[in-house]
FIDO-281805 format. One record per residue (C-alpha): residue in three letters; x, y, z; residue number from 1. Coordinates in pm, 1 decimal. Example, Ala and Ser with C-alpha at 12.3 -4.5 7.8 and 13.67 -1.06 7.14 Angstrom:
<nodes>
+---------+----------+----------+----------+-----+
! residuo !        x !        y !        z ! num !
+---------+----------+----------+----------+-----+
!     ALA !   1230.0 !   -450.0 !    780.0 !   1 !
!     SER !   1367.0 !   -106.0 !    714.0 !   2 !
+---------+----------+----------+----------+-----+
</nodes>
This chain:
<nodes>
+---------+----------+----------+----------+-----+
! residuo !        x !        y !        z ! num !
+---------+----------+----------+----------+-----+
!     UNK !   1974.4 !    841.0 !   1266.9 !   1 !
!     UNK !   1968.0 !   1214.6 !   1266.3 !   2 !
!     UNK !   1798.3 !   1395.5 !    937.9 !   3 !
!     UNK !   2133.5 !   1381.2 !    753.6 !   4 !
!     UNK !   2250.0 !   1133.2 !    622.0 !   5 !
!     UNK !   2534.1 !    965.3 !    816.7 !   6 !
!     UNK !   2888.0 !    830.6 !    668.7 !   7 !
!     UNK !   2945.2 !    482.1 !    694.7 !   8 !
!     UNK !   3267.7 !    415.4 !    907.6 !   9 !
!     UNK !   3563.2 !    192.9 !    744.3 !  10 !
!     UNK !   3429.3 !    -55.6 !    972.7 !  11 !
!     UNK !   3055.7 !    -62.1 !    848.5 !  12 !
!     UNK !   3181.5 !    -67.8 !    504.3 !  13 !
!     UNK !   3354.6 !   -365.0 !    586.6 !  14 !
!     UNK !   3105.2 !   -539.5 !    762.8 !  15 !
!     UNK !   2836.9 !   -430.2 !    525.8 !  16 !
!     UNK !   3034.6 !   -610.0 !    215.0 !  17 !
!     UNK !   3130.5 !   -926.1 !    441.3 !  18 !
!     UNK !   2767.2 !   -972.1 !    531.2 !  19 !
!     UNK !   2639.1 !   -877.5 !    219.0 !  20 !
!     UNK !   2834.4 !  -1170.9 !     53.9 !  21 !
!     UNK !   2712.1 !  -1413.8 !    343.5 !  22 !
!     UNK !   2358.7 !  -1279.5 !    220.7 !  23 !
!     UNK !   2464.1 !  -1408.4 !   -174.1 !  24 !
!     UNK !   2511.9 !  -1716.7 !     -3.4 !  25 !
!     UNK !   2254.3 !  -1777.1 !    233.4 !  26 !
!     UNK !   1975.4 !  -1524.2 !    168.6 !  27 !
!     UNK !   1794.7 !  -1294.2 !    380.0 !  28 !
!     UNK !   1513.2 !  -1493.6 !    478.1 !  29 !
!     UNK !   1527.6 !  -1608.8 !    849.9 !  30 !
!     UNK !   1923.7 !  -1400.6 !    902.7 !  31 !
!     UNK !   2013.6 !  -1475.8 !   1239.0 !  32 !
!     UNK !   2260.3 !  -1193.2 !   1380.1 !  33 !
!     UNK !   2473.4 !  -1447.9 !   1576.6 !  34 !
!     UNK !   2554.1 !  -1710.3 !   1278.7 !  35 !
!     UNK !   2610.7 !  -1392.4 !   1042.3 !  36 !
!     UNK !   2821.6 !  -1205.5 !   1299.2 !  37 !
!     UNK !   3019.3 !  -1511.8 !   1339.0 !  38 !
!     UNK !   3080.0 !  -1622.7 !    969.8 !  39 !
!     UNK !   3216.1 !  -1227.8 !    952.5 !  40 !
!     UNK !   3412.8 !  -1188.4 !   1219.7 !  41 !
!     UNK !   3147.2 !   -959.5 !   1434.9 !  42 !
!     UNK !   2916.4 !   -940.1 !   1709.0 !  43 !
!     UNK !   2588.7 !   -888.7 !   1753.7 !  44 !
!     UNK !   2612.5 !   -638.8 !   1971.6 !  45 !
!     UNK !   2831.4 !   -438.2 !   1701.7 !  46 !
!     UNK !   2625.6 !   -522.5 !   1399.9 !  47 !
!     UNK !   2342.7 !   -428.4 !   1632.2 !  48 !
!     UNK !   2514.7 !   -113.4 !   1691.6 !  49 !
!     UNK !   2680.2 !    -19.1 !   1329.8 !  50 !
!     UNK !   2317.2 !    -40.0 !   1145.2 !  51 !
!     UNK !   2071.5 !     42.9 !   1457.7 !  52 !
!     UNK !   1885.7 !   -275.7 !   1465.6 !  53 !
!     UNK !   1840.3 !   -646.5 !   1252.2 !  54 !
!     UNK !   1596.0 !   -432.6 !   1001.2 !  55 !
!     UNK !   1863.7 !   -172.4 !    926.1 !  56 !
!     UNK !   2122.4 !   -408.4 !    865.2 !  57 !
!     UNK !   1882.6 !   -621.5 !    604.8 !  58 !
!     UNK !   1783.7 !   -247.6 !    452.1 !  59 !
!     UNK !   2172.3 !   -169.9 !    412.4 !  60 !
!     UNK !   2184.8 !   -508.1 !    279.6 !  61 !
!     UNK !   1924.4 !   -495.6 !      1.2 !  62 !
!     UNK !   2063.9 !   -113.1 !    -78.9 !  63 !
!     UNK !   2422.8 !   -264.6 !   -104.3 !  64 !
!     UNK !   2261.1 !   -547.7 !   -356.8 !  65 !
!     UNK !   2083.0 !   -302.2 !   -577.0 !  66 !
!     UNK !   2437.6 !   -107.9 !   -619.1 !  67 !
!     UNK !   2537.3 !   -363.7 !   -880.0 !  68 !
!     UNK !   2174.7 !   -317.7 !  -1027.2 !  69 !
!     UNK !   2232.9 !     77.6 !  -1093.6 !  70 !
!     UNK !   2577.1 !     -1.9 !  -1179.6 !  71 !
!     UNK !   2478.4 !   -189.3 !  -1479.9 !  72 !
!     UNK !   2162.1 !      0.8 !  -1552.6 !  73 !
!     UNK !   2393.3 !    355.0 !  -1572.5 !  74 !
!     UNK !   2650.9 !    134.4 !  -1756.5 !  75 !
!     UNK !   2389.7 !     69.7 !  -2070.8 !  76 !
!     UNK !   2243.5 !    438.3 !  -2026.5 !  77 !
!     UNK !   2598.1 !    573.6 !  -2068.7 !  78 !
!     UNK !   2652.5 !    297.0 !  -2404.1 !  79 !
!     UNK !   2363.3 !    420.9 !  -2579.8 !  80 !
!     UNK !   2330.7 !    225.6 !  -2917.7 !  81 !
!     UNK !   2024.7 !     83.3 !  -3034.7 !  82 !
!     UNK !   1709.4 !    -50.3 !  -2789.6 !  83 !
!     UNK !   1730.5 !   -409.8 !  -2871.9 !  84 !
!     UNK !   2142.7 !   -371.4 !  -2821.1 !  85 !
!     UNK !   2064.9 !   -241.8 !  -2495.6 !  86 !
!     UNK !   1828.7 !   -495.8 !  -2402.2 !  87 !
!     UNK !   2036.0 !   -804.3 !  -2518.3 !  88 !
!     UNK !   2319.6 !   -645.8 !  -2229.7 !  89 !
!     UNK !   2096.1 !   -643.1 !  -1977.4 !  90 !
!     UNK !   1971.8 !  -1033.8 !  -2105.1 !  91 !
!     UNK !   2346.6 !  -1084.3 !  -2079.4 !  92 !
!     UNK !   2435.2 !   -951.8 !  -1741.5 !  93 !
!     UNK !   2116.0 !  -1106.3 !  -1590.3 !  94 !
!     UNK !   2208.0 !  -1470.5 !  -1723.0 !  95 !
!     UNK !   2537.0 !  -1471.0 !  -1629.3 !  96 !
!     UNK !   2608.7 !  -1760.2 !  -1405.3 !  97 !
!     UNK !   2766.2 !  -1570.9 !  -1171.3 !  98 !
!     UNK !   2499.6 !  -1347.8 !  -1121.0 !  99 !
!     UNK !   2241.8 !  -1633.9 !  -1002.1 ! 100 !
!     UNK !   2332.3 !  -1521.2 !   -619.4 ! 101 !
!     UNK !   2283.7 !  -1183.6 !   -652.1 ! 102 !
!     UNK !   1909.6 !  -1250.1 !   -841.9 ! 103 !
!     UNK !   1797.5 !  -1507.6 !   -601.7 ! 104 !
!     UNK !   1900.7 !  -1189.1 !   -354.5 ! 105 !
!     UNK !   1700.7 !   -983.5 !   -585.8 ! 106 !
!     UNK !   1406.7 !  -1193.5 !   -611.0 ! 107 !
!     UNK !   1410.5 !  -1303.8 !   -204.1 ! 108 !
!     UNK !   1388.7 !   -899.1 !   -140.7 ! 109 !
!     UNK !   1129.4 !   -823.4 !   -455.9 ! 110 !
!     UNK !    878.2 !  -1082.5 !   -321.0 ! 111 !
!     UNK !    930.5 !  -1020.7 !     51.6 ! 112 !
!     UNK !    870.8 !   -637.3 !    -20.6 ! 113 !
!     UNK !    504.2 !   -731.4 !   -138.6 ! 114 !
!     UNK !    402.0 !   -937.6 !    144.8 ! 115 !
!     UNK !    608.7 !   -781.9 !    419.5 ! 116 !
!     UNK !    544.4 !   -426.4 !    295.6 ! 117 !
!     UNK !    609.9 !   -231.4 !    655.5 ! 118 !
!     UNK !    934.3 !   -439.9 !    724.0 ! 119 !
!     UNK !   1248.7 !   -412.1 !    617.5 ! 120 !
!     UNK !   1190.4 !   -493.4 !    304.8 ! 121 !
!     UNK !    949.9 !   -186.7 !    199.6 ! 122 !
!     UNK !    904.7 !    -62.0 !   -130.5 ! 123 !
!     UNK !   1224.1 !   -231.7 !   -265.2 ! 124 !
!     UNK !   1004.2 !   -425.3 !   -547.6 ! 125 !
!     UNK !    880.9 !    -67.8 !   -647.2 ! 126 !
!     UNK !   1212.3 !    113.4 !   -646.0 ! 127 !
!     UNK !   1355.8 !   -185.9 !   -856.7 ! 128 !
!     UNK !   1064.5 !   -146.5 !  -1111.7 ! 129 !
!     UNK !   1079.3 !    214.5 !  -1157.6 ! 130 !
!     UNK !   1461.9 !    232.5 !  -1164.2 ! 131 !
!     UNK !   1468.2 !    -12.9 !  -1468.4 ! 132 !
!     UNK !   1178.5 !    137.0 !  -1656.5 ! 133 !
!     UNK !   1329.1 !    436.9 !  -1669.1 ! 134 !
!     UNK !   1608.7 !    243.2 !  -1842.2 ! 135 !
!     UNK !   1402.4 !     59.9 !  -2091.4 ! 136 !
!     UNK !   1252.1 !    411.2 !  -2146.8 ! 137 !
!     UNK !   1545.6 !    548.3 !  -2194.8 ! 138 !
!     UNK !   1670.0 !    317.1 !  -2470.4 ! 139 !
!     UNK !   1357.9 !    274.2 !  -2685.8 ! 140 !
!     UNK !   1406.0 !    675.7 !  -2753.1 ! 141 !
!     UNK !   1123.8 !    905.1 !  -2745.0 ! 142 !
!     UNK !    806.0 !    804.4 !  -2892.8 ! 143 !
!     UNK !    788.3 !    508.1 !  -2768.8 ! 144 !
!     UNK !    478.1 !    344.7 !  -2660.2 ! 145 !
!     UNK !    422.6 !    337.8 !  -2247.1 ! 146 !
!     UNK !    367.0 !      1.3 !  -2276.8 ! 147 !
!     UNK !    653.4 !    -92.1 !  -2407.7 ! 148 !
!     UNK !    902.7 !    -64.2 !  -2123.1 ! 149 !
!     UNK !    679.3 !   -258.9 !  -1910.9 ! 150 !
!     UNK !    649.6 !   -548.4 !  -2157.9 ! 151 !
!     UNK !   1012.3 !   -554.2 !  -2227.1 ! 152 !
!     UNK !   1040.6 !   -570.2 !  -1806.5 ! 153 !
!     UNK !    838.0 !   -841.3 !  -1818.1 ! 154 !
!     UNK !   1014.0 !  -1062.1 !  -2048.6 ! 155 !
!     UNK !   1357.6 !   -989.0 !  -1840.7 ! 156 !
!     UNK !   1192.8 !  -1091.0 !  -1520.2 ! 157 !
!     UNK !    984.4 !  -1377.1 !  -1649.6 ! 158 !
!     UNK !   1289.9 !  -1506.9 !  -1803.3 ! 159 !
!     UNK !   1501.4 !  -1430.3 !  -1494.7 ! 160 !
!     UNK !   1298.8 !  -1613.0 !  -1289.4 ! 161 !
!     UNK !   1287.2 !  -1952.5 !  -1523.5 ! 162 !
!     UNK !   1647.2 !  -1924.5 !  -1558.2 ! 163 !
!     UNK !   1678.3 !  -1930.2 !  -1178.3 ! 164 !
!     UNK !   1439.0 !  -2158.6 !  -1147.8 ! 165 !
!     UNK !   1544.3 !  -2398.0 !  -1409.3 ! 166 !
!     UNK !   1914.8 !  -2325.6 !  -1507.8 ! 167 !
!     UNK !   1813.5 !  -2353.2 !  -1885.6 ! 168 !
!     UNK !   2033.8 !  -2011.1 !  -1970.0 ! 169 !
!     UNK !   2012.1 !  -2194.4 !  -2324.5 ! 170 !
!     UNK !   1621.8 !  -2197.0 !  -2376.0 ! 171 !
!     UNK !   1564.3 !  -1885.8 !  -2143.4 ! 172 !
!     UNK !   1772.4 !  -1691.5 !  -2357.4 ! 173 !
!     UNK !   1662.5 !  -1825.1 !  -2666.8 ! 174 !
!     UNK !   1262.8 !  -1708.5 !  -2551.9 ! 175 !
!     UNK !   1363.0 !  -1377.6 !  -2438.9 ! 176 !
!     UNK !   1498.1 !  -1268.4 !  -2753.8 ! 177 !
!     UNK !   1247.3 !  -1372.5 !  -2910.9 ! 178 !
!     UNK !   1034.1 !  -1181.4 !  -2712.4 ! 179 !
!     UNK !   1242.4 !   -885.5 !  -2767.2 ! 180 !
!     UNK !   1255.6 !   -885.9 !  -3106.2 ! 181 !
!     UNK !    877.0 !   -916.7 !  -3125.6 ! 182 !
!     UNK !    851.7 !   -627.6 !  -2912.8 ! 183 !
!     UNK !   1159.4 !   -373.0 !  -3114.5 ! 184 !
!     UNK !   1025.1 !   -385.7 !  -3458.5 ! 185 !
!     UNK !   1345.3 !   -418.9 !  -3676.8 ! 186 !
!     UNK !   1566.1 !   -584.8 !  -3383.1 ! 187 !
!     UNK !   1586.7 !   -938.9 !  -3528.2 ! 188 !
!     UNK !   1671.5 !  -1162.0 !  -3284.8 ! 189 !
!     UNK !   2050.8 !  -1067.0 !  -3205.4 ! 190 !
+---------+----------+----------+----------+-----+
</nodes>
């Protein structure tokens, strides 16, 4: 790849959103090119060819998962209201029960970035945090303890990762609001 940055063709595009909803399905971890460029109506050779190699097609594929992630993260910047009103969306969007392929996505990338942190997978756990603390920054309002943003980040990924380890969206919920509530004096526990 040359030092600017290079448009995707129609055809990458396409193949990028086909294999990045084979991904949803079937993870990341262990991707053969052959089943994937059959299940999308490809070849090797042309994925091969499209993203320069097996680690720039997993690379496009983690950057086309965290779209949705800055999506909604730019959708509650732009809504403003109050911190624990921002919070309780992004509860919302996480728990969603359609978005338990996209955050087993999310957490297959996060942990690989930490133990593979040359591959593919590089600093993708650290973009993801500092893209949402600057979110949960920007909704507490200035003033705001440091801290806080991180333990609010916590509770979302602690109770992400019981929800997709458990399915209890009833009791996951129910803790992370508390949690929030504790943490934004005067929230309650919407």
């Amino acid at each position: 790849m040359t030092a600017e940055a290079q448009v995707p063709s129609a055809r990458q595009e396409e193949l990028l959103e086909l294999a990045y909803h084979y991904a949803l399905r079937h993870g990341l971890a262990g991707i053969s090119l052959r089943p994937l460029a059959e299940a999308i109506g490809s070849s090797p050779r042309v994925l091969l060819y499209l993203f320069g190699s097996k680690d720039g097609l997993v690379q496009a594929l983690l950057a086309r998962s965290r779209t949705e992630e800055l999506a909604l993260l730019a959708e509650v910047r732009a809504q403003g209201g109050g911190a624990a009103d921002a919070v309780g969306r992004l509860w919302e969007w996480l728990a969603e029960p359609r978005r338990a392929d996209l955050l087993r996505l999310w957490a297959e990338g996060y942990a690989r970035s930490l133990v593979e942190p040359d591959g593919p997978w590089a600093g993708f756990a650290a973009r993801s945090v500092e893209d949402w603390l600057a979110v949960l920054a920007d909704v507490l309002g200035p003033g705001h303890d440091p801290a806080e943003p991180t333990a609010l980040l916590a509770v979302l990924r602690g109770g992400m990762l019981d929800l997709l380890a458990t399915g209890d969206a009833e009791r996951t919920t129910a803790g992370v609001r508390r949690q929030v509530a504790a943490l934004i004096p005067g929230s309650g526990t919407s």
